[in-house]
Residue, then its C-alpha position, 0 to 999 in steps of 0.5 A: x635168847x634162851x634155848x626154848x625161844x631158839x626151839x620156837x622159832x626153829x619150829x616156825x621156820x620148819x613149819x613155814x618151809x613145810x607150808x611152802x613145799x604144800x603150796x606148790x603141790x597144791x597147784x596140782x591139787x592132787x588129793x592128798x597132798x601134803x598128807x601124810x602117807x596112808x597107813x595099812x589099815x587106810x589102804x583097807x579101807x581104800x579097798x573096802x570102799x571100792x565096793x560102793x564105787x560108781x563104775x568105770x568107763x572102761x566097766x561101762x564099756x565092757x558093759x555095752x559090748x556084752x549087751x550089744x552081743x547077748x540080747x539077740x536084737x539090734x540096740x540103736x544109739x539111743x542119742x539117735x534112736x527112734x521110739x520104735x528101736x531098741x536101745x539102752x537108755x542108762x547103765x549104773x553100778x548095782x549095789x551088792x545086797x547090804x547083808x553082803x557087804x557088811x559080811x565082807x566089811x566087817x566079818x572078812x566075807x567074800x567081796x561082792x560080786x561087781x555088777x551094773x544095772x542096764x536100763x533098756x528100752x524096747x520099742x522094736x517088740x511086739x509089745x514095747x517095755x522098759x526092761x532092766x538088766x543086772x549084768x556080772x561079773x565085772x569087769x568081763x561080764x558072762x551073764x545078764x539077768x531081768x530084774x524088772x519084774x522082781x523089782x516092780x512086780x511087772x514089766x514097765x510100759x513103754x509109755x512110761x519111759x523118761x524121754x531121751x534126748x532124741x524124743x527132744x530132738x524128734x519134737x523140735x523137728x516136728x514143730x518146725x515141719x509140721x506145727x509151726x507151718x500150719x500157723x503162717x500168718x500168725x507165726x510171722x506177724x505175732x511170734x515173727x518166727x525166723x526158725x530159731x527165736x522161739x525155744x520150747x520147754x518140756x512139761x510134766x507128767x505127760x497127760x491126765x491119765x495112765x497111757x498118755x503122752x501127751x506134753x504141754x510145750x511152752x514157747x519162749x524167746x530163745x535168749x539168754x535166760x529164756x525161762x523170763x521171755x514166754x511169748x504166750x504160745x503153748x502147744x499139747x503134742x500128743x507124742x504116744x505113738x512109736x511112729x513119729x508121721x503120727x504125732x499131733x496137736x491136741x490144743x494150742x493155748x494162746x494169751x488166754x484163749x485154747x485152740x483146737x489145733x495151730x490151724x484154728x489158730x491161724x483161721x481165727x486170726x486170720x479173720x481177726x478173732x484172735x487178741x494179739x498181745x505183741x511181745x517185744x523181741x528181746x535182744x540176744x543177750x536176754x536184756x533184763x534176764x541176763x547174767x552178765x554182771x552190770x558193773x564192771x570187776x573191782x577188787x577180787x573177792x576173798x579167797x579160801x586156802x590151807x596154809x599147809x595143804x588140804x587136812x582131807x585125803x581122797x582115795x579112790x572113792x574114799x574120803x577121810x578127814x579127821x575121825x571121818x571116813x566115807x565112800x561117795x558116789x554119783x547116781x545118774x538118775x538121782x544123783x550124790x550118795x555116800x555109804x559107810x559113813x564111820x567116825x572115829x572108826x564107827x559106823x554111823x550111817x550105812x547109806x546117805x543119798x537124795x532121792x528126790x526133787x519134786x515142783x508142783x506148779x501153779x498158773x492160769x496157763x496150761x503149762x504151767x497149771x499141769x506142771x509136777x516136775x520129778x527130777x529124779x526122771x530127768x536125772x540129778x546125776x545127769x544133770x550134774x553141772x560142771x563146777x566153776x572153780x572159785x564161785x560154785x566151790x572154793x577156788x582150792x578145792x579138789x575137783x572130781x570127775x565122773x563118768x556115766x552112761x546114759x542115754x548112748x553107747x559110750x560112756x561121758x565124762x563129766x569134768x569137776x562134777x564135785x567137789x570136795x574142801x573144808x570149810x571154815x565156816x567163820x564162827x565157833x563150834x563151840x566157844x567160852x569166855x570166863x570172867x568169873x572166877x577163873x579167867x579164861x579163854x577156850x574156844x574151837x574154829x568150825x571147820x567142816x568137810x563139804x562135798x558139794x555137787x549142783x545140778x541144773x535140771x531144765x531151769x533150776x539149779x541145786x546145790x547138794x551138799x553133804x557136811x562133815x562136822x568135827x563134833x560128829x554131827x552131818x548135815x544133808x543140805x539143798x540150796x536153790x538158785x537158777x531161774x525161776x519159771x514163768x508163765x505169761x502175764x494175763x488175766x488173774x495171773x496175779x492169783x498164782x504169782x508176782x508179776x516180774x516183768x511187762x509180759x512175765x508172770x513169776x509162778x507160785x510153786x512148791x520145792x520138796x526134796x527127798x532122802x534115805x538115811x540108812x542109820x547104823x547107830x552103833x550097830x545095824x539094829x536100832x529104835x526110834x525114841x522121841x524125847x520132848x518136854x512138858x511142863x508140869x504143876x507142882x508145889x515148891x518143896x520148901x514153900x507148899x503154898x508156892x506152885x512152879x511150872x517146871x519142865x520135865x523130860x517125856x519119853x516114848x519108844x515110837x515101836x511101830x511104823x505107823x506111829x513114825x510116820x509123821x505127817x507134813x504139818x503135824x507136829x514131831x517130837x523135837x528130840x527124835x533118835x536113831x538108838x542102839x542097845x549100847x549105852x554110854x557111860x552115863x547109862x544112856x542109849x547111844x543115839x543119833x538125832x534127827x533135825x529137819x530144817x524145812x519151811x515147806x509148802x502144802x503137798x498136793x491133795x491126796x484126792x488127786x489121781x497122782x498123789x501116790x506117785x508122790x506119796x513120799x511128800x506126804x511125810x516130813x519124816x517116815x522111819x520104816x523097817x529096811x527090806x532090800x526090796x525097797x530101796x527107794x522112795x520112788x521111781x524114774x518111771x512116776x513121772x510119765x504115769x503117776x496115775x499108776x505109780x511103779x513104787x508107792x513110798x505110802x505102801x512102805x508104812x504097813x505098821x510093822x514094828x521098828x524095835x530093834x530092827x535094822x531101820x530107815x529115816x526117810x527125810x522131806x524137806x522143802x519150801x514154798x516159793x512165790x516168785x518175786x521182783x528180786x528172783x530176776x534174773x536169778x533166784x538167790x541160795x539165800x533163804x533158800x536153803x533146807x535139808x536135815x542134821x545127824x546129831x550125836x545124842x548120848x552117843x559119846x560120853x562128851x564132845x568128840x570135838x574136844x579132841x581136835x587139834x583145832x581147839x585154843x585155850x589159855x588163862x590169865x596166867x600164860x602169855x597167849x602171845x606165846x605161840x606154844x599156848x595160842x598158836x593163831x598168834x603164829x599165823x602171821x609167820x606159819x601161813x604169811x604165803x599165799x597159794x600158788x593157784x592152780x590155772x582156771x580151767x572149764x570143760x563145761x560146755x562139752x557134751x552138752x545134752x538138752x532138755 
């Protein structure tokens, strides 16, 4: 045995005592472990990150305690609040003004001042308003300041609002008091109501016209995956007025048939005017809607795990993986977002966050025809679902928790509301075989950073990810899954969708989502450049009697709003790039390329009275000039009045020029969704998945990726079998253990708030 082999083996022996001592620090899973110790500059970084970070409970506290005693009214739990109290309906972190923090970030400025955004709802004053506080500093807040004017040019409506869970609550006891015993015969004998087998799901928006609140309630047996058991019965409530003995009953829709109110209902049946189709009680556990798996466990599914710990630290609000660095966050109301996003030290992206998700139903039921779900008002962060280890991320990945405000006086937390891990995706980024000439092999696994939340709004389930890949590209994707919603089977039911069961009617519906990418490529100024292809007729240099179509290269700096706005279903540039005045060293602008990936179905016409609330889904693609007053594409308080949208994305796009200018790609993308047989019980994630790509183009002078550690490569003349030129021939000695895993555990039906 020579001294080099003696060498080898010491090394593996070592690597493999390394991979031991991280196999047992991973059963604590803390962040970080089995990394090596942050550097200075990481620690800075670490700082500078917090700047971003959602707030704490302890701020959330200090937050409530200094409205509680500086706004001179009674502030009611707004778990228990009336309509007519004051409350505070959400408290979130307000971002600092991006001037300031790039001042602080990049030119040793002054920190930002911390502050929180408070959201109130007042219902005790003379005229009741949604108002919205800024509140600083934290985290001993000394003043308060009204920013609804300045953001929405008016005060909000009150009956703009989102609905608490209280106002839920207020309406379930109202249709056990007053609606359903107005009906008895026939909420015995067809509904064979017993007080707790019926469950109602909200609609939206609330009504036809601006001031309304008025809700389509549609019933459903109230068994496991409910969504699949509607009973036929739906009821209007008018619920505008702040005094709760004033509710009422507008219409009431029964198998096809509209009813003045649940009186008339029961008067016509009574006299035999009423088509009854009986729906058979389903069993507890749902029957054909459960979850529950029908065969028995067999062997365990394969597992993800590092053989050496986690290769990504988590600091605080910080990720870093490889060249990547990133601070993350959680929106209550519209859920993951992440800021300063570097590779390789440089900035890239200065803000990546969803904005939006938006369903546009249809049915030949009432609820079901009226339905435009903006998810946004009900609250994505909100919503956040609790992460089942093993299935809703790799069982080994850090698990994070939240904590928020909403709709109460204390703050929550949320357990394992993301998660974080990378990913061998199972294919090559980048690979080549040659057997030509020279004989080799080089090749890299794609491994990528994910960050990872899911939220379940009402009946669906989204699973947001951001992706970091090695090569610099990003990738923002959504994957639906959940139930799918139902309406009851009759009539021409099957013009709006697939019959999916005896009395269930899967209904047609569209799915777009929406983002802001606050691209910073290079520097904060950029331009929009479109490249494409175009074939052109030429005569063959050698033979002038020969003719060739050959492809060239079109170029177009798109210098105007307008000109970037592009139109659903119209067609877009396939090279479309973010680029800065920087060129590398091929002489090309450094830039970075958008890549939508998206099969959406039709927006909703812009005739209609709420297109504007919704003006964002007219674009798959609108890159506008960045103005601090326009920091989102839309407004929680669309939703409840769309007919007078608080923010309109169309009047962002005024034609301004978007040369060399500080720019935002705002980004739709979406899919059309006809229910079907195999949508029961679930919807699948596959094929249901869409979103975009941030891709290097030009921006290095080759393929970062190259200069990962991850890459193999060997020739004819090594001996590949030698662990020194392929390392995955050692695999079998340097990750020969498995993982010593950390419990199952699961806080996720703690806290639970209802829809």
């Amino acid at each position: 045995m020579n001294m080099k082999t003696v060498l080898v083996l010491l090394l593996l022996a070592l690597a493999t005592i390394f991979a031991l001592v991280c196999v047992l620090l991973t059963r604590a899973r803390a962040p970080g472990a089995c990394q090596q110790q942050p550097s200075a500059q990481e620690e800075a970084d670490d700082g500078h990150s917090r700047v971003f970070a959602d707030l704490t409970p302890e701020e959330l506290a200090q937050v409530v305690q200094y409205l509680r005693g500086s706004l001179g009214v009674p502030l009611a739990d707004a778990a228990r609040a009336k309509p007519s109290d004051n409350c505070i309906a959400s408290v979130d972190v307000q971002l600092p003004a991006k001037a300031e923090v790039l001042r602080f970030l990049d030119a040793g400025g002054a920190r930002p001042p911390r502050e929180a955004l408070a959201v109130l709802y007042f219902g005790a004053q003379a005229e009741p308003n949604v108002t919205e506080y800024v509140v600083g500093p934290l985290p001993a807040p000394t003043y308060h300041r009204d920013v609804t004017v300045q953001k929405y040019g008016g005060k909000v409506p009150y009956h703009r609002r989102p609905a608490l869970p209280a106002e839920y609550k207020q309406i379930a006891d109202f249709f056990r008091g007053r609606v359903f015993p107005s009906a008895p015969s026939f909420m015995d004998q067809v509904m064979e109501y017993d007080g707790a087998n019926l469950a109602a799901v909200t609609t939206a928006p609330r009504g036809s016209r601006s001031g309304d609140r008025l809700t389509w309630f549609v019933m459903f047996q109230n068994v496991s995956g409910f969504f699949l058991h509607p009973v036929g019965l739906e009821v209007l409530v008018d619920h505008s007025s702040l005094d709760l003995t004033q509710w009422a009953v507008r219409r009431v829709f029964y198998n096809g048939q509209y009813y003045r109110d649940m009186s008339e209902l029961e008067r016509t049946y009574v006299q035999g005017g009423v088509h009854v189709e009986k729906v058979r009680r389903a069993p507890r556990d749902g029957d054909f809607s459960s979850m529950r798996p029908r065969v028995p466990v067999a062997a365990t599914f394969p597992l993800q795990y590092e053989p050496q710990g986690p290769r990504y630290s988590i600091r605080s609000n910080l990720v870093i993986f490889q060249a990547w660095s990133f601070a993350f966050g959680m929106s209550v109301m519209t859920g993951m977002r992440l800021f300063d996003i570097r590779y390789n030290g440089e900035r890239v992206v200065y803000e990546m966050s969803v904005q939006e998700a938006l369903s546009v139903y249809g049915s030949n039921c009432p609820g079901g025809m009226s339905t435009r779900y903006m998810d946004g008002s009900f609250g994505i962060g909100r919503y956040a679902s609790p992460l089942v280890r093993g299935v809703d991320c790799p069982y080994t990945a850090t698990y994070v928790d939240t904590h928020t405000l909403h709709e109460g006086l204390s703050s929550s937390r949320r357990t394992a509301a993301l998660c974080i891990f990378e990913q061998n995706l199972g294919s090559p980024l980048r690979r080549h075989y040659s057997n030509l000439q020279s004989l080799y092999y080089g090749g890299m696994v794609n491994s990528a950073l994910v960050l990872r939340s899911i939220t379940t709004v009402g009946n669906y389930d989204y699973v947001w990810d951001f992706i970091f890949y090695q090569n610099g590209a990003i990738e923002g994707k959504v994957q639906a899954t959940g139930y799918t919603s139902s309406s009851f089977f009759h009539g021409n039911g099957l013009q709006y969708g697939n019959r999916v069961w005896e009395h269930t009617l899967g209904t047609i519906h569209t799915h777009f989502v929406n983002y802001k990418v606050d691209l910073d490529v290079g520097e904060v100024k950029n331009s929009l450049v479109a490249h494409d292809m175009a074939f052109e007729m030429v005569q063959a240099p050698w033979d002038p009697e020969q003719q060739i179509e050959r492809p060239r290269l079109t170029e177009k700096v798109l210098d105007m709003e307008d000109q970037a706005a592009f139109r659903l279903h119209s067609t877009m540039p396939r090279y479309l790039y973010f680029a800065t005045n920087q060129k590398n060293k091929w002489g090309h602008q450094r830039g970075y390329r958008i890549q939508i990936i998206s099969f959406a179905g039709d927006h909703v016409p812009e005739a209609s009275s709420m297109e504007r609330a919704i003006s964002w889904a007219r674009y798959k693609l609108a890159v506008t000039r960045r103005k601090e007053e326009e920091p989102t594409s839309t407004s929680v308080y669309n939703q409840n009045d769309p007919w007078t949208p608080t923010v309109t994305f169309a009047d962002f796009i005024n034609n301004e020029t978007i040369t060399n200018e500080d720019l935002v790609a705002w980004i739709t993308a979406g899919f059309l969704h006809i229910p079907h047989s195999e949508d029961i019980p679930n919807t699948l994630t596959v094929g249901n998945s869409v979103g975009f790509l941030l891709r290097p183009y030009n921006y290095y002078n080759l393929d970062p990726s190259i200069y990962s550690p991850d890459g193999v490569f060997f020739t004819s003349e090594q001996n590949f079998m030698a662990c020194e030129v392929n390392p995955i021939t050692c695999l079998s000695q340097t990750a020969s253990c498995l993982p010593s895993l950390p419990p199952f555990t699961y806080d996720g039906f703690q806290n639970i708030s209802r829809l």
